[in-house]
Every structure is written in structure tokens, then in C-alpha cells.
N, C-alpha and C positions, 0 to 999 in steps of 0.2 A: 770680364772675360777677355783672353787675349785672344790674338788672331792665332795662334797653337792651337788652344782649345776649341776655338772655332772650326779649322781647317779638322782637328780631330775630328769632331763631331759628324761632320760634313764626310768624312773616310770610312763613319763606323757606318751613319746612314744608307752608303752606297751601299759597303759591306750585305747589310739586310735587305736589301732590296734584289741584290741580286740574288742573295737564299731564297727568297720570297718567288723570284723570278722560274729558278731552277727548277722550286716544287712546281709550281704551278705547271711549267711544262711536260713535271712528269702526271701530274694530274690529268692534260690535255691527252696527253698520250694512251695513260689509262683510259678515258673515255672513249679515246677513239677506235680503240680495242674492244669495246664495249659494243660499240656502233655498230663495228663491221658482223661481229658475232648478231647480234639481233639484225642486223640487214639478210645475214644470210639464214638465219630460223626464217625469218618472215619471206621469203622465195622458197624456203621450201615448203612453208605452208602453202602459200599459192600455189604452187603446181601441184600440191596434194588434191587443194581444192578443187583446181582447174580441172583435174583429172579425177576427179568424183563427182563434178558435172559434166564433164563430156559425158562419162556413161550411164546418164540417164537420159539417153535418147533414145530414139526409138530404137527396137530390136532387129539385127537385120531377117531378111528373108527367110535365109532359111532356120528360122525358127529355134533356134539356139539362144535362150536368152544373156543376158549381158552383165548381169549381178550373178555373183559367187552362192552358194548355195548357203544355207544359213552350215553353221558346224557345232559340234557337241561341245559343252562344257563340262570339261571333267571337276569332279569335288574335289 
């Protein structure tokens, strides 16, 4: 094998590695799109949460209680 074919070699290798490189980034990308969307589901569950345990404290004073009244189900 000559030093041509060699230095080839060595030019196509690069070549693939940086496809390789490109996808990847956009894979990292995707993920990280991924990430932020479930980071932000997962704070709005907590404060759903947070806010359907605050209001199971106690009722204030004047006697108005703090849960919504049940409601009909229509068929």
C-alpha cells in the first residue's frame, strides 16, 4: 500500500467521523429539547401539586369551606 492510499484512507476516515460528529450533535440537540419540555411538564406538576396541598388546610373562619363542590356528570 502506498503513502496515496494511505493518506486516502486517513482523508475518508476523517470524512466519517465528522458525519458521525454532525449527527451526534444533532441528536444532543434533540435531547436537549426533550429535556427542557419534560423539565417544564415536571414544574407544572409541582405547583399543581403544591397547590392541592396548600388547600387542604384548615378552613378559614368564617366558615366557607375550601374545596370546590363536587359537580354533575353529564352522560
Amino acid at each position: 500500500m502506498s503513502i496515496a492510499d494511505r493518506i486516502w484512507d486517513a482523508l475518508a476516515q476523517v470524512i466519517k467521523m465528522n458525519e458521525q460528529a454532525v449527527r451526534l450533535s444533532h441528536q444532543v440537540k434533540d435531547l436537549a429539547s426533550e429535556t427542557r419540555e419534560m423539565d417544564k411538564r415536571l414544574v407544572r406538576l409541582e405547583t399543581m401539586l403544591e397547590l392541592a396541598l396548600a388547600g387542604k388546610g384548615p378552613a378559614p373562619e368564617t366558615g366557607v369551606p375550601r374545596r370546590l363542590p363536587p359537580t354533575k356528570i353529564s352522560d
